[in-house]
N, C-alpha and C positions, 0 to 999 in steps of 0.2 A: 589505545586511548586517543581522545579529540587530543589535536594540537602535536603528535609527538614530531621530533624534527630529531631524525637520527646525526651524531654528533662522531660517528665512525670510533669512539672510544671503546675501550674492554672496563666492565663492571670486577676487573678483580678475578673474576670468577671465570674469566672464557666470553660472560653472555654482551650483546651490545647495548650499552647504556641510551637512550634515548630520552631528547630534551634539550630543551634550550639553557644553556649552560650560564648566560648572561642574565637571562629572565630568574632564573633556579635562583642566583646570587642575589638581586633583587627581593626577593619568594623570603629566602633565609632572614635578610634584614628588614624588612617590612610586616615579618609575620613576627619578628618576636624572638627565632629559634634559640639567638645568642645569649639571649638572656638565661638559658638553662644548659645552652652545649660549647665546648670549646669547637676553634675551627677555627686553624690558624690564617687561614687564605682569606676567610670574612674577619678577620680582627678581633676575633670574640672569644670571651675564656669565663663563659657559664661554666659552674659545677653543682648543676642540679641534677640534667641528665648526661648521659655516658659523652667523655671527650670524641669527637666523631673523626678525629684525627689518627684516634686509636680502633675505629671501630673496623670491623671485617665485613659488614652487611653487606651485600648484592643490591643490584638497582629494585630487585623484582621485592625483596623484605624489606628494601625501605620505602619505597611505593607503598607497602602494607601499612609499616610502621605509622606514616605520616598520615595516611589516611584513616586506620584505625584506632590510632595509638596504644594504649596499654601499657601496664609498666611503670607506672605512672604520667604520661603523658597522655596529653589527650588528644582526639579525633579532630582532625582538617576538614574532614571530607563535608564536613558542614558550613565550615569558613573558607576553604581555598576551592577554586573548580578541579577539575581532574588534570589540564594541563598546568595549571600549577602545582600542583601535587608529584606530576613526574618533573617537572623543569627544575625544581627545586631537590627531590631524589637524585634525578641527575648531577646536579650542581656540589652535593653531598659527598655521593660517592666518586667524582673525578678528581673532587677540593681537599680531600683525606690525605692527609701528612701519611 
């Protein structure tokens, strides 16, 4: 993806998380996220969609997630560019209690 800026982190999963982890945080509170997701690291205790403190996702299904959404969330990939999309993926899955 344009923009990714590898952050040496493990996605949980083995794979390597990539993105700006400071931009990501930014991403999360300027897009709104909080308002529907817990996350404790952003301050935030939405329970619309899943608490993301609790979630298991990979960097690579939430890159999807946020760009496609589904589930009842909806699609970024019309409102955020592509490095916001993973800087914010990124920021998600490193910031997970």
């Amino acid at each position: 993806m344009i923009g990714e800026v590898p952050t040496g982190s493990e996605d949980g999963g083995g794979g390597a998380v990539e993105g700006d982890l400071a931009a990501g945080k930014e991403v999360f509170a300027s897009a709104g996220c909080g308002s529907c997701h817990t996350l404790s690291d952003a301050g935030t205790s939405g329970t619309v969609g899943p608490n993301l403190d609790e979630s298991s996702v990979d960097y690579a299904a939430a890159v999807e997630q946020i760009a496609n959404g589904g589930g009842g969330m909806q699609a970024y990939s019309g409102t955020l560019s592509e490095e916001e999309i993973a800087n914010v993926a990124a920021y998600v899955v490193s910031a997970r209690g």
